[in-house]
N, C-alpha and C positions, 0 to 999 in steps of 0.2 A: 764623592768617592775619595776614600785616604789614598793617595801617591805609591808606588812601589818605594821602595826604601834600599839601598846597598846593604848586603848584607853585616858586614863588617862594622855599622854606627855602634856608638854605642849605646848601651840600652837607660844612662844618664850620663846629665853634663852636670860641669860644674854653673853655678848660677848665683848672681848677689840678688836678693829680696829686699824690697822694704814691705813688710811685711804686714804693719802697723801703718798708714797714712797719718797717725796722728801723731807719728814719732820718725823724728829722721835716722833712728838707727838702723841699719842695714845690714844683713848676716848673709854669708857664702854657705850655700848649701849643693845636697844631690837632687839634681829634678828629675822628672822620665824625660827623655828624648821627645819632643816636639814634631806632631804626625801632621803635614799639611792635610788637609783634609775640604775645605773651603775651596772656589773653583780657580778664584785667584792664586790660592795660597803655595807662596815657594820657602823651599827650606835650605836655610845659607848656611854652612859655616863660616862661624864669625869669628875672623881674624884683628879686629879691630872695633872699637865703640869709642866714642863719645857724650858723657854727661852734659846735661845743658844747667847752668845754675839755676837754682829756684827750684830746680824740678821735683825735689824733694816735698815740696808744699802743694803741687796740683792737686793729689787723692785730695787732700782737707779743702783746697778753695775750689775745686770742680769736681765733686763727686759726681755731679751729672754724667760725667768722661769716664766713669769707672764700670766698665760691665760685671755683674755680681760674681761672675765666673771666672774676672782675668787673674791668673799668677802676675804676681807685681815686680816683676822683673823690673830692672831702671836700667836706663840709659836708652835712648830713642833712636839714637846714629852709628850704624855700622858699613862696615866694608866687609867684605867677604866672596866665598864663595859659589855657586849655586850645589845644588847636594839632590834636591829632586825636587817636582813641578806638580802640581793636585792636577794640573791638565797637559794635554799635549798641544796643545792649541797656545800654550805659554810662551810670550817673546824670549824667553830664557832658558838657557838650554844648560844641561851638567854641565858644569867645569867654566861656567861663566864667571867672571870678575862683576864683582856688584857694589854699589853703592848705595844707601837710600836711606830716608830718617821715616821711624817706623810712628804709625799714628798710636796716640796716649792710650789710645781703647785697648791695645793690643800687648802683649808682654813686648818687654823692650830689649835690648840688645847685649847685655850684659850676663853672657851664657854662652856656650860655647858651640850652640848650634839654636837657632831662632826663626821665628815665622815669619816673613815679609809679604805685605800683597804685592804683586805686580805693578799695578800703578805707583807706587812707593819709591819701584826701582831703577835705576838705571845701569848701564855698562860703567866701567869705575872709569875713569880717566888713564890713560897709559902715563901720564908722563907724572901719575902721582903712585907711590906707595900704598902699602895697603892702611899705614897710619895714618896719612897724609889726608887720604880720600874718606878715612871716617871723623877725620876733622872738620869736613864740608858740607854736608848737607842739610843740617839745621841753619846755619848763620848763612849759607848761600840762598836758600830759598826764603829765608824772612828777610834779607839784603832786597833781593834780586822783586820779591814780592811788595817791599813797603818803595820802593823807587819805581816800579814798572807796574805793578796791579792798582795798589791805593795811592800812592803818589802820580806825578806828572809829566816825569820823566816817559820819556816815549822810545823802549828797546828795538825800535827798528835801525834804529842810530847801531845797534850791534846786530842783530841778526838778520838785514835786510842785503848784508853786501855792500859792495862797494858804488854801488848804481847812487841813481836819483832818490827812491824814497830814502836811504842811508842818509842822502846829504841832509834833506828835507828833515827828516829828524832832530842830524844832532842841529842845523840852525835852529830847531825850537828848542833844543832843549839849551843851549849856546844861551839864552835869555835866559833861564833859572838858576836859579844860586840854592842849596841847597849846606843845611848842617848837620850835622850828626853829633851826639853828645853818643858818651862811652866809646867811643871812636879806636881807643885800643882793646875792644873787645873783638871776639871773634863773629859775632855782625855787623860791630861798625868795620873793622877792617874791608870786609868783604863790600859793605855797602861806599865806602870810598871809592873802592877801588871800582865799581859797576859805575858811580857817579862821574865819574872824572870816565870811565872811558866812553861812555856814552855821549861824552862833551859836553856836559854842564858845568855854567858860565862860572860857578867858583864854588870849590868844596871846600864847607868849615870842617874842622876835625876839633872836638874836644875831649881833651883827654888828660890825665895826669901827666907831668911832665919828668923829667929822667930816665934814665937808662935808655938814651937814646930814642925816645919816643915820638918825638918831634921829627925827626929825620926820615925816621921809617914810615909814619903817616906823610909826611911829604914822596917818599916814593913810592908812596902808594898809591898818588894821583891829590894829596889835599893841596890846596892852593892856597889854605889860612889854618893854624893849628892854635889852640886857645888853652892854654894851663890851666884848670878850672883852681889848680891850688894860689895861684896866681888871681884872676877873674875870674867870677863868672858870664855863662856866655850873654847872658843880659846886660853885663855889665860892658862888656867887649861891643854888643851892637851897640847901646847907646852911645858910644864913643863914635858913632858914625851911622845915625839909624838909616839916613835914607840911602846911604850906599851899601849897607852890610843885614839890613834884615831881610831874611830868604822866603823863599818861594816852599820850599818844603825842606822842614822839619824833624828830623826823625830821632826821639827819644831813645835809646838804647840804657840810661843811666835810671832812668827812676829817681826818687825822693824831690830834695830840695830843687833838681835839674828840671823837672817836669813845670815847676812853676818859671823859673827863670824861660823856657823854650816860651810862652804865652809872651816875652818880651821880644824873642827874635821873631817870630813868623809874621808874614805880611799882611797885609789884609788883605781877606782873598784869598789866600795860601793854606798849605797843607800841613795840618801838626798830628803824626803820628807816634804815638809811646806803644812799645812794647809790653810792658809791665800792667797798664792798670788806664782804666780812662783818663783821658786829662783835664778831662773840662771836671772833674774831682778838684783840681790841682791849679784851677785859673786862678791869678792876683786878684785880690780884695780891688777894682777900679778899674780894671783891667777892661776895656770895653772893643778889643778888636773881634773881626767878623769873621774866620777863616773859612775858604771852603769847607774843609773840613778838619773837623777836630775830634779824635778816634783810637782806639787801639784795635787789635786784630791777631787773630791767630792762625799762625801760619800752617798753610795746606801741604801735605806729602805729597808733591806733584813728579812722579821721573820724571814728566814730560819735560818740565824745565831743568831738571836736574841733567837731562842727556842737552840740554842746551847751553848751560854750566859748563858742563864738561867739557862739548868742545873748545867751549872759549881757555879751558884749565889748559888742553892739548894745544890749544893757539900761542901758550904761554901770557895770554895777557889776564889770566887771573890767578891768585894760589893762597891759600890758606897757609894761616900762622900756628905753627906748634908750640904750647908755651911748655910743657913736658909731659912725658909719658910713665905710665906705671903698672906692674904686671895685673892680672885680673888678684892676684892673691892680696895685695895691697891695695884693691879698692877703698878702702878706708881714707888711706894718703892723700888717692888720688878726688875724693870729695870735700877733704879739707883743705886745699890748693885749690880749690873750684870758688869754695864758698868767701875763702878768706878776700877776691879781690883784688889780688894781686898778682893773677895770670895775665900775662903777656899774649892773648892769641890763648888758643882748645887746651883744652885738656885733653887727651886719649889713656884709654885703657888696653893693655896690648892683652888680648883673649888667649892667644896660643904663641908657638912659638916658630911658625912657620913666617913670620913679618920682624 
């Protein structure tokens, strides 16, 4: 059953398309307004989005992810709203603050009013913006999911309290060492910063070095920061393998990085890439055993996302803004995405109420 609707929506939004999967050009157009209709389905005004890079190339390398029917709206991460609910039975109610990263099946967030299922969502964080909060939910739940789902890290060291099983935790995880390559992007920031406060025993941070890059990865909780334009991080543990190669591994950079990580992880240990398989990408002789060796694609979970957030409102987590740009200049704002050289999200500011 389609939602009741206020009357006053408008009858289109503004919306960027890529229209073409086989072409990254992308056009601002009029769409109809978006009828929740699904039993999940809630309709946000969206006050904020964030692009994730690459995204531009899913349609072409996973068309499987493309339902025949979706409008290609881009961008997967929004803040906003709530506007109206397909059910009453929905944890969300009008006039809710929301946060959530929308699955690829779905049109994406880059339009001025958009579909989210419920499980998708969470309450936004109070102590963040409405820019701030669509900075986080992609790079916090592939963070929070490659250190605590597929890694070894064990998040009761955070969400257990201050008791006994908290201690017990972070003592185990107190024993892991752990590094991140791309480390000043907007998942490795986030995954330092879950690493180190969970209490694992040393966070590598690799990352390009200047503009102060170095110092904010160290406030972020890294414990060792590796200039790759300097070394690589291969080249960094062999300068000390049996004290410096980690327990888990998490690729965030791709290319040339993903071979050099086959030199840091331990035997036994955990090597996850975001990008693409690794064991594609293992050295020619390269003969170690790791638990596991994997990439993986991250789930739209609110339910971790409302677990995010408190620790946002706790103050011991927060997302990096590298600049923002109106929805009318989406263009700008995907050639700053792709180019590499963002410091922390990109955001699109949707309306002009944020």
């Amino acid at each position: 059953m389609a939602a009741q609707l206020p009357p006053d929506l408008p009858k289109t939004v503004k919306t960027v398309l890529q229209e073409d999967y086989a072409s990254d050009t992308l056009t601002l157009k009029q769409t109809p307004l978006p009828v929740p209709t699904a039993p999940d389905d809630v309709l946000i005004q969206v006050h904020a989005t964030s692009p994730c890079k690459g995204e531009l190339t899913w349609g072409r390398n996973f068309p499987g992810l493309v339902p025949p029917d979706k409008l290609p709206v881009v961008s997967q991460e929004i803040s906003g709203r709530v506007v109206a609910a397909s059910s009453a039975d929905s944890p969300f109610r009008v006039g809710d603050e929301v946060f959530g990263r929308l699955s690829f099946t779905r049109p994406g967030g880059a339009r001025e009013y958009t579909i989210a299922a419920a499980a998708e969502l969470a309450l936004k964080p109070r102590a963040l913006s409405f820019l701030e909060a669509a900075a986080t939910p992609l790079s916090a739940l592939t963070a929070w999911q490659a250190a605590f789902v597929h890694g070894p890290l064990d998040a009761a060291a955070l969400t257990a309290g201050d008791d006994a099983a908290a201690a017990d935790a972070r003592a185990r995880n107190a024993r892991l060492r752990v590094l991140v390559t791309g480390a000043g992007g907007g998942v490795g920031r986030f995954l330092v910063q879950l690493a180190a406060l969970a209490g694992a025993g040393a966070v590598v941070a690799v990352a390009g070095g200047g503009d102060g890059q170095e110092a904010a990865l160290r406030a972020l909780g890294a414990t060792d920061v590796v200039d790759y334009h300097v070394q690589s991080a291969a080249a960094w543990v062999a300068g000390d393998a049996a004290g410096r190669e980690c327990d888990l591994v998490v690729d965030g950079a791709g290319g040339s990085a993903t071979a050099d990580c086959w030199g840091v992880v331990k035997e036994g240990g955990t090597l996850l890439c975001l990008a693409a398989d690794p064991n594609a990408a293992r050295p020619a002789g390269n003969t170690k055993k790791p638990a596991k060796a994997s990439w993986f694609l991250v789930e739209s979970l609110g339910s971790q996302l409302a677990t995010i957030a408190k620790l946002i409102d706790g103050g011991k987590l927060r997302p990096t803004i590298d600049s923002v740009f109106e929805l009318d200049n989406y263009a700008e704002a995907f050639e700053r995405l792709e180019s590499g050289k963002a410091k922390g999200k990109i955001v699109i500011k949707v309306d002009g109420l944020v």
